[in-house]
N, C-alpha and C positions, 0 to 999 in steps of 0.2 A: 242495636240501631246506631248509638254514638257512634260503637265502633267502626262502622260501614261508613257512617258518613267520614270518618275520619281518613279511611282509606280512600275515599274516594277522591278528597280533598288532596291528599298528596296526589295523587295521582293525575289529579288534574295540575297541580302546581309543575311535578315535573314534567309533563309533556307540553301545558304553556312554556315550560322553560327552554326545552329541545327546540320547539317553533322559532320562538323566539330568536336562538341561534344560529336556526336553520336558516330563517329571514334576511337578518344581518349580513349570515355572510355569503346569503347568494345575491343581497343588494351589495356588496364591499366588489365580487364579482363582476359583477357586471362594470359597475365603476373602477375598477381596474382594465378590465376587454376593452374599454370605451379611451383609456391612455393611451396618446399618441406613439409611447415607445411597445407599447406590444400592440397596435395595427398591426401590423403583420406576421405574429407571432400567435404564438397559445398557449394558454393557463391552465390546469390540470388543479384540481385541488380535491383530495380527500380525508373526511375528519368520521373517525368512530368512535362511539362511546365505549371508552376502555374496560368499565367492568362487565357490560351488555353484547357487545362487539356489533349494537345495532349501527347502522348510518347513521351517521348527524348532519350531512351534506357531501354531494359529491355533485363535478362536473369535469367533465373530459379525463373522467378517472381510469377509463379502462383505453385510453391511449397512447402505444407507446411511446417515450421521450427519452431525450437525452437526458437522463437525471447527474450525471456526474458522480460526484465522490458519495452522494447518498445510495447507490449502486453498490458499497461496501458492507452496506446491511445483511445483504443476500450474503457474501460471502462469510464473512463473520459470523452469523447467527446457523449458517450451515457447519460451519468450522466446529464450533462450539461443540453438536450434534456426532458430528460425522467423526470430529480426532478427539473429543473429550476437551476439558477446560485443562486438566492435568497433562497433556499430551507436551512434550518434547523433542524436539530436534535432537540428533545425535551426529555428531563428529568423531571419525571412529580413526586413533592412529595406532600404526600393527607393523609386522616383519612376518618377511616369509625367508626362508633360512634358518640359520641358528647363529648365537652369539657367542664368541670364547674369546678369554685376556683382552676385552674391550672392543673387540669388531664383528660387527654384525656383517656377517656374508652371507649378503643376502640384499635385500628392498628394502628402505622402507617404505611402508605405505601409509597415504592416507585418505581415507572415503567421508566423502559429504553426503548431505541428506537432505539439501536446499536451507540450512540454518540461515535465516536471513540477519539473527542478530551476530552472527560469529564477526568479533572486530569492530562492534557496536559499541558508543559510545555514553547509549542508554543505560547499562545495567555497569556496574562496579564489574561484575564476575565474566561482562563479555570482553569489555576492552581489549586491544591491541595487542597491551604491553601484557594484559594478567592473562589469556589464552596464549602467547606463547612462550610466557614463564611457566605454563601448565607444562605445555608441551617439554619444552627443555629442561623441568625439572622430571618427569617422567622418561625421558632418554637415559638422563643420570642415575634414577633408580632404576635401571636394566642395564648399567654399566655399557652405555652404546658410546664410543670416544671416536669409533671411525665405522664410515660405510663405505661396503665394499662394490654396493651397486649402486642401482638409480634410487631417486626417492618419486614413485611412484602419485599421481593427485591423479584419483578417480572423481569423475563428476558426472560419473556415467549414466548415474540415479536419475536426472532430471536430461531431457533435449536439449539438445546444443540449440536451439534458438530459444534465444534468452527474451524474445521480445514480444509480445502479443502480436496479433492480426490485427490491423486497423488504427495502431498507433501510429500520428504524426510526425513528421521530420522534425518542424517548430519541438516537439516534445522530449525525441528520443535523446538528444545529445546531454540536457538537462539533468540534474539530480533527478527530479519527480517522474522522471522516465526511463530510469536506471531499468535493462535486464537482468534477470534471474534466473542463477546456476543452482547446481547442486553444491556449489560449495561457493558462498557470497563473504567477502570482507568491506567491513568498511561502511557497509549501507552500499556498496557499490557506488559513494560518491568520492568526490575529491574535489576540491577547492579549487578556484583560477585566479589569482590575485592583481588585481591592474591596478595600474597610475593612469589617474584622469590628467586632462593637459591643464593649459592653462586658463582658458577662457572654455565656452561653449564650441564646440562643432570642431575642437582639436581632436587628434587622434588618442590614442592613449597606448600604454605600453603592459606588457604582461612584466610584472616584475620576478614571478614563480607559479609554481606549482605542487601543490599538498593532497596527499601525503606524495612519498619519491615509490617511482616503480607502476606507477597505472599505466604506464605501456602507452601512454599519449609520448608522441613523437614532436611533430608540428602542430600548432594550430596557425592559421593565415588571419591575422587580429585586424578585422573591421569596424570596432567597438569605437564609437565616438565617447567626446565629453558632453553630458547633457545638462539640464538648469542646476542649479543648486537644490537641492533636495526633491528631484527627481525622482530618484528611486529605481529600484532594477530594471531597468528593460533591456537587457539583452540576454542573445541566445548562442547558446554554442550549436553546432551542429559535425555532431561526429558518431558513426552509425556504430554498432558492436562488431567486434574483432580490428577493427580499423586503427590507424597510427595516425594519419592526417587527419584534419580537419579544420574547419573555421568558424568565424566569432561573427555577429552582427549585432545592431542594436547601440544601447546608450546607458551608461553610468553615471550618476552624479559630479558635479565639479564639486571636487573635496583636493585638498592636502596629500589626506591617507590615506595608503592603498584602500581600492575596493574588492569586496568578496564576491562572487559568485562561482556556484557551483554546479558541477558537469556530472555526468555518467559516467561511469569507469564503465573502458570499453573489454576491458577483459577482465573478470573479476577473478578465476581461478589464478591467473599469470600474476595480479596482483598478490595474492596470497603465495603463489610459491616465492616471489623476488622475498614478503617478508621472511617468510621462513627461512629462504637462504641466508639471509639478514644476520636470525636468530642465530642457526645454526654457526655461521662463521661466528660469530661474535663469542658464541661458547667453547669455540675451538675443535668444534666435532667435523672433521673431512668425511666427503663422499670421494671417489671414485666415477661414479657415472655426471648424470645430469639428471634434470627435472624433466619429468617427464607428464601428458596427459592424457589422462584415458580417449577422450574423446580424437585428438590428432593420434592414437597407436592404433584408433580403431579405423579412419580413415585410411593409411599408412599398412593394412592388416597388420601391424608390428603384433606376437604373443602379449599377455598379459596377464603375469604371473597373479594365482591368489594369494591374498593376505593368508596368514595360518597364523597368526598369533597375535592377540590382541594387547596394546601395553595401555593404553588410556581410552576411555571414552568422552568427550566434550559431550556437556549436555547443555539446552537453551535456555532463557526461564520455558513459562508453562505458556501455555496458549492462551490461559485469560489475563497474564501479563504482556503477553506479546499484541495482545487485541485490546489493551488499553490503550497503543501509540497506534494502532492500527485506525482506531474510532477519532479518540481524541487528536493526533496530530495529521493521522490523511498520508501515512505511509503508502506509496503506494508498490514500492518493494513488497511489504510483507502482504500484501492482498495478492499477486501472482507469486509470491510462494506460498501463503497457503493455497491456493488454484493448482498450481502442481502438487503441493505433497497431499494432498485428497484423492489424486490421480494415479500418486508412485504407492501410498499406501492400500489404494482399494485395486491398481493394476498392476504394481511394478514397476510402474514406467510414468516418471513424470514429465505428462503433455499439460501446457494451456487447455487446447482442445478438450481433452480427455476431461480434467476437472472440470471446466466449464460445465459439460454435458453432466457430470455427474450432481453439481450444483444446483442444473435445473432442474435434472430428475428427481434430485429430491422435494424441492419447491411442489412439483408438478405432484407428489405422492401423498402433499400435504392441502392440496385445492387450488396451488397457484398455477394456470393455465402456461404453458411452456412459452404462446404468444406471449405472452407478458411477461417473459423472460428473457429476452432476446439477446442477448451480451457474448461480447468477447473475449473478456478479460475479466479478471478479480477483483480491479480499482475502481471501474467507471474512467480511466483515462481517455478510452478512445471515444471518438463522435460517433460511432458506428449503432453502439449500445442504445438498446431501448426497453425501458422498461413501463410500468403504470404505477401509477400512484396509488391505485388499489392494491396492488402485489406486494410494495414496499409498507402501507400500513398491515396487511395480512398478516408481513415478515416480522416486525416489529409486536403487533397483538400475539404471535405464537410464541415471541421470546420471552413475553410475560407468565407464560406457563413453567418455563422449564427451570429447574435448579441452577440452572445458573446466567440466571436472572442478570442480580444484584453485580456481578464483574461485565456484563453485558449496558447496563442502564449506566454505571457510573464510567462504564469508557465515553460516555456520549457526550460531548463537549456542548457548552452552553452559550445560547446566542439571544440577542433579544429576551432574556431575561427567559428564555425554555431551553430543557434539554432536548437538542437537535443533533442532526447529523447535517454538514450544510455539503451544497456539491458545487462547483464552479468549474466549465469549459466554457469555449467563445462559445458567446448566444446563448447559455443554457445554465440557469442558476435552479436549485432547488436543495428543500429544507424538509427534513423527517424524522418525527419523534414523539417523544410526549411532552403531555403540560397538563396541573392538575387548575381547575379556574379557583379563584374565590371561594365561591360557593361547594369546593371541594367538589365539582363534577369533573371526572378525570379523562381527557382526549385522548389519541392517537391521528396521529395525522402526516402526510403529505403534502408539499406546492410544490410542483415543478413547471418554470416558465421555459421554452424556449422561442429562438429568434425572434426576440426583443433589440431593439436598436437602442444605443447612445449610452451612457454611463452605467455598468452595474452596478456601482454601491445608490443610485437613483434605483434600480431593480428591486434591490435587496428590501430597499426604506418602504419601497411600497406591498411587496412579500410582507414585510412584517406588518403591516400596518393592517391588512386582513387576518396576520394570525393572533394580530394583538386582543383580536374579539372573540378568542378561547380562554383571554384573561381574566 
């Protein structure tokens, strides 16, 4: 008999305790609806009990939203699944010909495979300088000192549009909106360095451009001087394959140059200018030119096969690569994993293709394909919509799988929870876990959109509802 009553008393404890929460934070709800800056906007809020996967509250959860960078979930947690945590990018460089008393007569080649870290400044083993000392010390062990033909960059792997569907102008010229080849250096960024004037509302001057060779020509510098610690607001605008373009917006009034950073509009052409770089600098001639698969195949030009393989470049792993992915909001590596899910399960890396195969698998696992609605890998575009039930769904399934723990510790912390946060104009939201106090353990989504007047005002009152899963 003790015993039964005993049961019953937890039993009763924990379910006063879910009410309890349930209470709170559909009264935090509503006093939030009732805030002037989301009138005309809407709150989305879903929280599950993470060892149960029961409800603990939900509203406007099954509607979809602009969730932003927490839209990275879906692809990540598919990634995981679909290419393994151990999975690698490969950069394959080769000759077709043969090589005798130091001259390769013949191509050389080189094939990508969308490595979004090749040239990356994140890993020791990706850099710049130590991939094409890879490179040119592996020329020298196959004794290669002259070529006699072209040096061939296939980037045939992935679709020459390097850009999602539904991405903004405001966006694409930016670093955070860099396109994605099959062969990417650099992050596909590069630096624009300005002198502010003297006062406020002067113009300002580009002093350079970092790295040399991203194939930016002009830009038309409409970049004013703004207050004193202002902060970034300007934007470049220069579309992919392009040479022109222009600057808008405001920098701080400072001294020293200021940074900001653009899209490399052509990433393969950056990678060939370094590797001619390399290669002069080690004193190895070619004979031809640089050559790319994708303009020989516009062009019908032939296009000899590789036949011999001299190095492979490989990437870290994919739950290294999904550590910068979660925690810093790449949004490069979220459309190259989107294609290479596409090249590896079709051949052919499309946006499209991975998308669709992104959802279908969602859709295989209970997430309704409506609540999947997306363009892209990132969440950059406005277009995207998701629910707040599909993103907690994503997150309770990743609890299951082995590889958890590289999954949970990429997820950067906010408000004192591991979160994924999302930010586009009008559209802020947060998704993750948090274990309370009482060691009762959530999963949960918020996502606001068209909210008016200050996001980090947004954010303060987002947290201020998730504060009561503490």
């Amino acid at each position: 008999m003790n015993k039964l009553l005993i049961c019953l008393l937890i039993i009763h404890v924990q379910t006063s305790s879910a009410q309890t929460i349930t209470t709170k934070l559909s009264s935090a709800i509503r006093q939030f609806e009732a805030d002037d800056q989301v009138r005309h906007g809407i709150i989305s809020l879903y929280v599950a009990d993470a060892q149960t996967g029961k409800t603990v509250y939900e509203h406007n959860a099954h509607i979809g939203l602009a969730a932003a960078s927490t839209q990275k979930l879906f692809t990540s947690a598919a990634s995981f699944e679909l290419l393994g945590s151990a999975y690698r990018y490969k950069t394959v460089l080769g000759y077709d010909g043969h090589i005798e008393h130091g001259i390769l007569n013949g191509n050389l080649h080189l094939n990508g495979y969308g490595d979004p870290t090749l040239g990356s400044w994140r890993w020791g083993d990706t850099k710049e300088e130590v991939v094409l000392e890879k490179i040119m010390t592996a020329l020298q062990k196959n004794n290669i000192k002259k070529i006699s033909g072209d040096v061939l960059v296939n980037e045939g792997a992935f679709s020459i549009q390097p850009i999602p569907g539904g991405w903004i102008w405001d966006d694409i010229g930016n670093y955070y909106g860099a396109g994605c080849w099959a062969i990417n250096w650099h992050e596909n960024q590069y630096d624009l360095h300005l002198q502010a004037g003297k006062k406020e509302g002067d113009t300002t001057d580009i002093v350079k451009i970092t790295p040399q060779g991203t194939t930016v020509h002009d830009l038309i510098n409409h970049i004013t001087t703004g207050k004193k610690g202002s902060g970034d607001n300007a934007y470049i605008y220069l579309s992919p394959y392009a040479r022109d373009g222009f600057t808008q917006g405001t920098i701080p009034l400072g001294s020293q140059p200021y940074v900001i950073s653009g899209a490399v509009p052509n990433a393969p052409m950056l990678f060939c200018y370094k590797l001619e770089k390399a290669l002069n600098k080690q004193e190895i001639s070619f004979n031809g030119r640089f050559k790319l698969f994708s303009r020989a195949m516009a062009d019908n030009d032939s296009w000899p096969e590789m036949q011999k393989t001299i190095i492979t470049l490989l990437s870290p792993s994919i739950d290294s690569i999904n550590y910068w992915f979660l925690r810093k909001s790449i949004n490069l590596y979220g459309e190259a994993l989107i294609k290479t899910l596409a090249y590896e399960k079709t051949g052919r890396g499309t946006t499209e293709k991975g998308v669709e195969l992104v959802r279908n698998f969602w859709s295989e696992r209970g997430i309704d394909k409506g609540a999947i609605n997306i363009l892209d890998g990132s969440g950059l575009s406005p277009q995207n919509r998701v629910t707040a039930h599909a993103e907690v769904k994503v997150l309770q399934y990743a609890r299951t799988r082995p590889w958890f723990n590289a999954f949970y510790n990429a997820m950067p912390e906010y408000n004192g929870m591991k979160m994924k946060s999302g930010s586009i104009g009008g559209a802020r939201a947060f998704a993750g876990y948090h274990t309370a106090k009482d060691g009762k353990q959530y999963v949960f989504s918020i996502i606001v959109n068209n909210y008016e007047g200050s996001a980090g005002e947004i954010v303060k009152k987002m947290y201020r509802v998730l504060d009561l899963l503490k």
